[in-house]
N, C-alpha and C positions, 0 to 999 in steps of 0.2 A: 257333950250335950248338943241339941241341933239348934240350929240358929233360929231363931223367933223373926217372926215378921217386924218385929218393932225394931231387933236388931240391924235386920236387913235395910231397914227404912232410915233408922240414923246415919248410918253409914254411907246412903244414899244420898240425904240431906246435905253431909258435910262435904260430897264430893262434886253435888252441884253448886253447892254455894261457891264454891273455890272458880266454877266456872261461870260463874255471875247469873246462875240460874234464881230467879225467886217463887215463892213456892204460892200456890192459893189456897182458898178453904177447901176442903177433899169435897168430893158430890159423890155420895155412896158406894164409899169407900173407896174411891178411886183417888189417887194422889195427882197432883197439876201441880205444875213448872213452866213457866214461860222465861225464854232465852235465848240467845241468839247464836245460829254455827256461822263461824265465819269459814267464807266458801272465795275463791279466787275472786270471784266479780262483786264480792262486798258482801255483808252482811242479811242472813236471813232467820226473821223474825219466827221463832214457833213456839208450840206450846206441848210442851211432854207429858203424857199422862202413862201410871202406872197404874194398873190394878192386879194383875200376878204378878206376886211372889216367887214366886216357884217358876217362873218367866218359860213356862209352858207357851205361855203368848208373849208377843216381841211387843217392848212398850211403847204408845203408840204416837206419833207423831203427826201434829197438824202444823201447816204453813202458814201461817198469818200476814206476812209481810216479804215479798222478795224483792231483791234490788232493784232499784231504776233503771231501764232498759231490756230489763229480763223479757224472755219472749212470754206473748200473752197467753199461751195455752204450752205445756210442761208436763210430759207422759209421764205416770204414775202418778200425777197428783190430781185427785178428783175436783171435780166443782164444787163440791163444801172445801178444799183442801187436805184433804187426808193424805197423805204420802206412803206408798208402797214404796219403802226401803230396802226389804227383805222379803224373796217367799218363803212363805211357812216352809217350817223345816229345814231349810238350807241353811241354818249355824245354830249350832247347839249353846246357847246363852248357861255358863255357869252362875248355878242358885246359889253357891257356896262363898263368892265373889262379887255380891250383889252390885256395889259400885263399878267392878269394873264389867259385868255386864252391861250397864247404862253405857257406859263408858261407849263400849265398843258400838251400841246400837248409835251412839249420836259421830263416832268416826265412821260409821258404814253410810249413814245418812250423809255427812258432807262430802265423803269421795263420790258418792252417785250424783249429789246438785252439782259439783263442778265438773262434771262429764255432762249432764243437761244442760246446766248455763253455756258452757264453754266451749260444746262442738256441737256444730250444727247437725252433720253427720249422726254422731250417734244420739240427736234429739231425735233427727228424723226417722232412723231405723227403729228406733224404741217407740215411738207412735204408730209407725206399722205394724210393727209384731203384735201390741195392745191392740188394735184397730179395736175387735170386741170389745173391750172394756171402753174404750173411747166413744164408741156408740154406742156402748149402755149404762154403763155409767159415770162418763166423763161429763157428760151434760146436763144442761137441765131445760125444760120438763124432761123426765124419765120415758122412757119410750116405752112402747105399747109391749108384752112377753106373750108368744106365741110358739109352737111347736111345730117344727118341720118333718112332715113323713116320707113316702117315697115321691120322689122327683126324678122321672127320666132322664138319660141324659140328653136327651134331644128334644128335653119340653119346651115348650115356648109359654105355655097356658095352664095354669092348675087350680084346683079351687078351694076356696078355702072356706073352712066349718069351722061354727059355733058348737063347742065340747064343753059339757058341764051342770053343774046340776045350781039350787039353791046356797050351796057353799060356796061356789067360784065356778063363773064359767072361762074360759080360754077358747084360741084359736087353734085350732090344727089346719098345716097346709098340704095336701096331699094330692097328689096324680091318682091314686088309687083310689075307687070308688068306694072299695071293701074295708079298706083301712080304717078310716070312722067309725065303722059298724063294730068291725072286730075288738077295737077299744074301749069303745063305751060297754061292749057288751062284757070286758074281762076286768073291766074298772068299774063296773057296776052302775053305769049314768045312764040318761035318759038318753034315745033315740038321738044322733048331731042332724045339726041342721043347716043344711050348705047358703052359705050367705053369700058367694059372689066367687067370679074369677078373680083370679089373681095373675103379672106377667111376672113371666121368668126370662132375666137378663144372666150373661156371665165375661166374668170378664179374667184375662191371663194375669195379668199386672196386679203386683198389690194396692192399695188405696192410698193416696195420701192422705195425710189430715194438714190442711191449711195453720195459719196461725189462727184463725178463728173459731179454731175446730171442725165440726163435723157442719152439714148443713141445718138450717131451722126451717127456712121458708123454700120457696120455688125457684124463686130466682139462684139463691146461693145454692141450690141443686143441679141447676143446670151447670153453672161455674164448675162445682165440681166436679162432676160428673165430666168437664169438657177436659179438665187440667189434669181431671186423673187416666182416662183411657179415651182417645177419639173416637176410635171406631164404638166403645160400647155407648156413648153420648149420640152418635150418628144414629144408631138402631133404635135406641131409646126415642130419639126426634121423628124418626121412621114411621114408628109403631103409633105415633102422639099424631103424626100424619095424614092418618090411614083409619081409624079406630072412630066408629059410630058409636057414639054413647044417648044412647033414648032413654033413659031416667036417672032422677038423681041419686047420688050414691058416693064413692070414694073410688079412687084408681089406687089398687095397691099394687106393688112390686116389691119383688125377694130378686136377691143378685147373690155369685156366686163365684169366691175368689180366692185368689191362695189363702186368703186370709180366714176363709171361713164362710158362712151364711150372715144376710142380714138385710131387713127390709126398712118399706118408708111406706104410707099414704098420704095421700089428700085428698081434699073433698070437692066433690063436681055437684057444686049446688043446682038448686033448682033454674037460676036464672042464668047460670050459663051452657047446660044443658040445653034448657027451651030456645036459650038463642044462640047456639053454636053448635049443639050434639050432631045435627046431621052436616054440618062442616068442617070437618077435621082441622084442615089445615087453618082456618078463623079461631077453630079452638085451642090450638097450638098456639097461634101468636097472641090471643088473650093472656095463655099464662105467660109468654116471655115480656108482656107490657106490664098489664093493666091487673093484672093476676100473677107479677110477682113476690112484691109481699107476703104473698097468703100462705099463715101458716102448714109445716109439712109434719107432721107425725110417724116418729121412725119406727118401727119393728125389732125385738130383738129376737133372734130364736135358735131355741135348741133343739137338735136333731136328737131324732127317734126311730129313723128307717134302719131297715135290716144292714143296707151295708155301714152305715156307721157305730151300730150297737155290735155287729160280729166283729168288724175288721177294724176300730180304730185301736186297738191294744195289741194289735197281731203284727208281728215282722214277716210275716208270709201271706199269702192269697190266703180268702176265708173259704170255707165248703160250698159258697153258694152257689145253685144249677149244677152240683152234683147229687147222684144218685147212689145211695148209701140204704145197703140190708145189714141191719143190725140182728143178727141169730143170738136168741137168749136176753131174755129183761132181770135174772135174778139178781143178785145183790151186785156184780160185776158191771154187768150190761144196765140198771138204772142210772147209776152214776156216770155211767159211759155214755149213756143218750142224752144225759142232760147236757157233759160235758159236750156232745158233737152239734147240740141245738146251738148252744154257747158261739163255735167256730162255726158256724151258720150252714150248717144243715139242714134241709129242709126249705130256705130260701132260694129265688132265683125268679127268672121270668115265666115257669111255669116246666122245668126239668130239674128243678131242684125238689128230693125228696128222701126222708127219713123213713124207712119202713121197718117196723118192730115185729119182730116174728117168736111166737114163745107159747105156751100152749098151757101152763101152769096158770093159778087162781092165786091170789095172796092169800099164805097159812100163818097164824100166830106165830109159827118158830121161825118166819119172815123176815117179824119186825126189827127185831136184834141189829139187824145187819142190810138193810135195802133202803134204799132212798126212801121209798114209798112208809107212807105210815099208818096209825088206828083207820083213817076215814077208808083206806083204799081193804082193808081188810075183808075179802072171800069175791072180790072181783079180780079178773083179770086181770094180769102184773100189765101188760101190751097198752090193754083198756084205760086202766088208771093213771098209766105213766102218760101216754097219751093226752091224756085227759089235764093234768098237768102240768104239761109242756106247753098246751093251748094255754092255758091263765097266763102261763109268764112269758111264752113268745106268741103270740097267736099269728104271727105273720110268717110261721113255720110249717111247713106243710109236712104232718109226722103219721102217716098211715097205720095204726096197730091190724095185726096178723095174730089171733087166738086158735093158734094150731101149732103142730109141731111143724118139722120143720121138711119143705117139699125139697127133694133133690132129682134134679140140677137145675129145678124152676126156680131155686131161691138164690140161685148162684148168676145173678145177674148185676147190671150198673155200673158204676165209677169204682165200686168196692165192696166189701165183705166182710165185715167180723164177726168174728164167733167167738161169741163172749160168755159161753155156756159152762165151759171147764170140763165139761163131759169127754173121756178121749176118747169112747167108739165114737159120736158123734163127730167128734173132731176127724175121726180117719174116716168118715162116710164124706163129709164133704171135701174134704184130702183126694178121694179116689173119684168123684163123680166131679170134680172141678178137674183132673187131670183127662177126665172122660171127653172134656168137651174142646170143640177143635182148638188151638191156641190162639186164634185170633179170637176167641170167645170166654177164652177163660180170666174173670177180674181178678186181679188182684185183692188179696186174700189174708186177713190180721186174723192170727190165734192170739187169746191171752189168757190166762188160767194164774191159778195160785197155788201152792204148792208146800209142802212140809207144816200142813196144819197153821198157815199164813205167815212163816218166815221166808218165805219168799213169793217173788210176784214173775210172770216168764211171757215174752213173748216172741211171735215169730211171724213175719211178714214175709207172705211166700208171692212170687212173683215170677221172675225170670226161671226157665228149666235150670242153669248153670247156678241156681243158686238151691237148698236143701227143701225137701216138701216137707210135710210134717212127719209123715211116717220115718223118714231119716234123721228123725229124735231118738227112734228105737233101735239096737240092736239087730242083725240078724239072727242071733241067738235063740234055741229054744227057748228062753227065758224071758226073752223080747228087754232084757235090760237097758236101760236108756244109758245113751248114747255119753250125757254129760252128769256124769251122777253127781248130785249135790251132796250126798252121804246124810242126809237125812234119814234115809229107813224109809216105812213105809208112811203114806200122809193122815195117818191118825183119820183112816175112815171108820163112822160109827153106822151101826146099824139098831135102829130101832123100832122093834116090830116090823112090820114090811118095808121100811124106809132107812135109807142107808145115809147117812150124810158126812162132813167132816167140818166140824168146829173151828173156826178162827173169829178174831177178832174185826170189829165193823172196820180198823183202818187196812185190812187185807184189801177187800173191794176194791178199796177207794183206792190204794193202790197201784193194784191192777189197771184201775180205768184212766189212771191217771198217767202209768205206762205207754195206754194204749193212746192216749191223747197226744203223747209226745211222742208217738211212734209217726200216726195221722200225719202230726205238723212237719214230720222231718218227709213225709211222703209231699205233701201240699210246697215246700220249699223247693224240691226238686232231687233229693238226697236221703233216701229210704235207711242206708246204713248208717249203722250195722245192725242188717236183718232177725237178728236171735240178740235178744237181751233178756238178762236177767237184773235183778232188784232184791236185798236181804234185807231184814230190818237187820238195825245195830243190834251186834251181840249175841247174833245167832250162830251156831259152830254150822257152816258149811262153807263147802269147797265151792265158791262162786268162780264160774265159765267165764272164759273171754267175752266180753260181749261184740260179736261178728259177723262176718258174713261167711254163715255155716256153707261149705260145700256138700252137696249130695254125698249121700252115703254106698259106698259102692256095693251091687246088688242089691240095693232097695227094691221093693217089690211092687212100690207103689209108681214110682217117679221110674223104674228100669235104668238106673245109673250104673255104669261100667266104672 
C-alpha cells in the first residue's frame, strides 16, 4: 500500500521531536519546526518548513539566529535568511524514508554552516562565485532588473532603452541601434525609447564582497571598488574627472567580470549638476565628501546578445561571422536551419550569414514531417522558414533564396550543406564544387536518410585525400553503392507525377541532428570521421564503420588512382 502523507508526517514528527525540534501551527499546509543544528562554532537557530511530500522540493530552511561572532554577511544565506543548502537536483531525497530524508537535508545543512563559520577561505570563494546572487538578492532594497544586449568589446559607452508596454516596462542596454527596434518589433511592444548613456567599465579580477556586503551608497562604492580592483577604481575616478554633465539625471554604469554582468546608478540631481556639471573634477570631490552618503541603486542584468544566447551552452566556437548556404529547406533542411540559427548562424559583425536556397512552396503532404506548420502552408518553405527564424532570433541575418539551386554560384562561404537527399543533385554539386579551383572549393556537408527512415548518413567532403561523394558509388554498371546497408531499395513512391518516400517526422530530425554534430565536430577543430551513419534501434541493417572514407579508385568524379 503507498504511504499517505499523514504517514510521512508522523514519522516525521517523531523524528524531530527526538532532535528537539518543536512543531507550529501549519500556514497552508505547510508544516514548521523550529530547532537548533549544532554546527562546530555553536548553535544555530532555524526554522524548518515542509510542504512536499513527495520531496520533489528540498524542505526549506530559514536561519533565525547564528552564533556570537559569526561574520555579518554569510553566502547562500539571503537577507530575509533563507539558506541555499542544496541546488535543485543534486540529491535525490528518498519519499519512501520520509524521516530520514529530513534527516539528511538538516546533516547537508550543518556540514555547509561549518565550512561557512569555520573557513574563511571557502566563505570567501563562495561569495565570489554567488557574487550574482549577492547583488541581487543578497540585499536589500532589491536592485533595479534590466537586460543586457550587444556590448562591444571595446565599448566604453552604450545606451540604454526604455522596453515595454502598459504591463511592464524594462531596461535594455545595447551598443546596437537596431537591437531595440528588432525586439519590440518580434515581442510585439511599442516603439523603445532611449533614455540616456550608459559607462562600460571591465574589470579581470573577480569581485569581492566585504563583510558588509555589497555597496548601498557612494562612498561604500568607491571603497569597494578601490579594495576590489585599482586600476578599474582609477578609470572609474578618471572618467568622474573628465565627464560634463549639463542636466539633471542618473550616471549609470554596467561592469564586466569573471563573474558575470552587473550594474549600479545614482542620481545627479538638479543642484549639483547647476553647481558643479561643468566641473568635473568639483564634482568628483562633492561625491567623495559631501555626497557620500547618497543613496546608490544597483542593476541586476541578464544577457540577451547573440553571443551569449549561441555560445553559452557550447564547448566549441559558435558559427558566428560565418557564412553558410544551406541547399534544400524540406523536412531535413527546416530542422537543420533552425538547429544552425541555434549555434549562431547568421550572427557577427556584418559577415556572418545564413542563406536558404530551395525553390518548392509548402504542400499539405508537408506538414506530416517539416518544421513549418498550417500558417506557412502554399508559401515558400525558404520564405516562411525565414520568416520564423526572425520572430525567435531576429539578431540573425538569414537571407531566403526561392529558386533552385545556381551551380557553382551557390557553392560559396565558410560552408555548404545540401540537405535536399536528392542524389543527382547531390552529384551536380559534387562535380561543379570539384570544378572550381581548390583554393575555392568550401567545404561541403551531404546529409540524406535512407531505407524508408531507418537510417540517417552523412558525409563531409573537404580535403582531395579524403572520399567525394560520387565515391559512395560503385564503378559498376549498376552504380551500386559502395557501403550497402542491405536494406533493398528506399521504399520510393510514386504518386501521380510525384514520386516521394515515406518515413517518419523523427527521420528529419535525425538527419539534421547528425548534421548538427557533424558542424560542431568541424567548429572544434576535428571533422572525423567524415562518413557517418545512424540506425534507429531494431532495424536489420549492416551499419559501416563510421570513418574517414578514402577515395574510391577510379572515381570519376574526384579522378582517384
Amino acid at each position: 500500500m503507498a504511504q499517505s502523507p499523514h504517514d510521512s508526517l508522523g514519522r516525521v514528527l517523531r523524528s524531530l521531536h527526538q532532535r528537539g525540534f518543536v512543531q507550529l501551527p501549519s500556514r497552508g499546509g505547510v508544516r514548521q519546526f523550529d530547532g537548533v543544528l549544532n554546527c562546530n562554532r555553536g548553535d544555530v537557530k532555524i526554522r524548518l518548513s515542509i510542504e512536499d511530500w513527495d520531496f520533489t522540493r528540498y524542505p526549506v530552511i530559514e536561519i533565525l539566529e547564528v552564533p556570537e561572532g559569526a561574520p555579518h554577511l554569510i553566502p547562500h544565506i539571503s537577507a530575509s535568511g533563507w539558506f541555499c543548502y542544496l541546488a535543485d537536483g543534486s540529491v535525490v531525497l528518498d519519499r519512501y524514508v520520509p524521516e530520514g530524508a529530513v534527516a539528511q537535508c538538516l546533516q547537508i545543512a550543518t556540514d555547509e554552516l561549518n565550512r561557512l563559520l569555520g573557513d574563511p577561505r571557502y566563505r570567501e570563494g563562495e561569495l565570489q562565485t554567488e557574487f550574482g546572487a549577492s547583488w541581487s538578492i543578497g540585499q536589500q532594497p532589491k536592485p533595479v532588473p534590466a537586460t543586457l544586449g550587444t556590448i562591444g568589446p571595446d565599448s566604453a559607452v552604450t545606451d540604454a532603452y526604455l522596453m515595454g508596454d502598459e504591463a511592464g516596462e524594462w531596461l535594455l542596454i545595447s551598443c546596437d541601434a537596431e537591437e531595440p527596434e528588432r525586439l519590440a518589433r518580434v515581442m510585439r511592444l511599442p516603439p523603445p525609447r532611449s533614455m540616456q548613456k550608459c559607462w562600460v567599465l571591465r574589470s579581470d579580477a573577480l569581485p569581492g564582497v566585504g563583510q558588509n556586503g555589497v555597496p548601498t551608497t557612494i562612498g561604500e562604492l568607491f571603497s569597494w571598488l578601490k579594495s576590489w580592483d585599482v586600476r578599474l577604481y582609477r578609470e572609474f575616478q578618471q572618467r568622474l574627472g573628465k565627464e560634463h554633465f549639463k542636466s539633471p539625471g542618473v550616471l549609470m554604469v554596467v561592469i564586466h567580470c569573471p563573474a558575470g554582468w552587473f550594474g549600479f546608478y545614482f542620481e545627479l540631481d538638479k543642484t549639483l549638476v547647476l553647481g558643479f556639471g561643468r566641473r568635473p573634477l568639483d564634482l568628483r570631490q562633492q561625491l567623495h565628501t559631501r555626497r557620500r552618503d547618497m543613496r546608490l541603486t544597483r542593476i541586476t542584468l541578464s544577457e540577451i546578445s547573440p553571443e551569449f544566447i549561441h555560445g553559452r551552452n557550447l564547448s566549441f566556437p559558435s558559427l558566428k561571422d560565418k557564412r553558410i548556404v544551406l541547399i534544400g529547406c524540406g523536412a531535413i533542411g527546416g530542422y537543420l536551419a533552425e538547429g544552425l540559427v541555434r549555434l549562431g548562424a547568421g550572427t557577427g559583425t556584418g559577415t556572418g550569414e545564413l542563406r536558404l536556397v530551395d525553390p518548392d512552396v509548402l504542400a499539405p503532404g508537408n506538414l506530416g514531417r517539416h518544421v513549418l506548420g498550417m500558417n506557412a502552408l502554399k508559401q515558400a518553405k525558404v520564405s516562411a522558414l525565414a520568416a520564423r527564424l526572425d520572430l525567435e532570433f531576429p539578431h540573425a541575418r538569414v537571407t531566403p533564396h526561392n529558386r533552385s539551386t545556381h551551380l557553382p554560384a551557390d557553392l560559396v562561404g565558410d560552408l555548404v550543406i545540401n540537405a535536399t537527399g536528392e542524389e543527382s543533385l547531390s552529384e551536380a554539386i559534387n562535380f561543379h564544387r570539384l570544378g572550381l579551383p581548390e583554393y575555392r572549393r568550401p567545404p561541403t556537408l551531404h546529409v540524406w536518410v535512407t531505407g524508408e527512415g531507418a537510417c540517417v548518413q552523412g558525409l563531409w567532403v573537404d580535403e582531395q585525400k579524403y572520399a567525394c561523394f560520387r565515391c559512395l558509388r560503385q564503378n559498376d554498371t549498376q552504380r551500386s553503392k559502395r557501403f550497402d546497408l542491405g536494406l533493398g531499395d528506399d521504399g520510393l513512391r510514386v504518386l501521380g507525377c510525384t514520386a516521394f518516400t515515406p518515413y517518419a517526422v523523427s527521420a528529419p530530425m535525425g538527419a539534421a541532428a547528425l548534421a548538427l554534430d557533424m558542424v560542431a565536430a568541424w567548429m572544434s577543430g576535428d571533422v572525423s570521421p567524415r562518413f557517418r551513419t545512424r540506425a534507429v534501434e531494431g532495424a536489420e541493417v549492416r551499419l559501416p564503420k563510421n570513418t574517414d572514407v578514402r577515395p574510391l579508385p577510379g572515381c570519376p568524379a574526384c579522378k582517384a588512382i
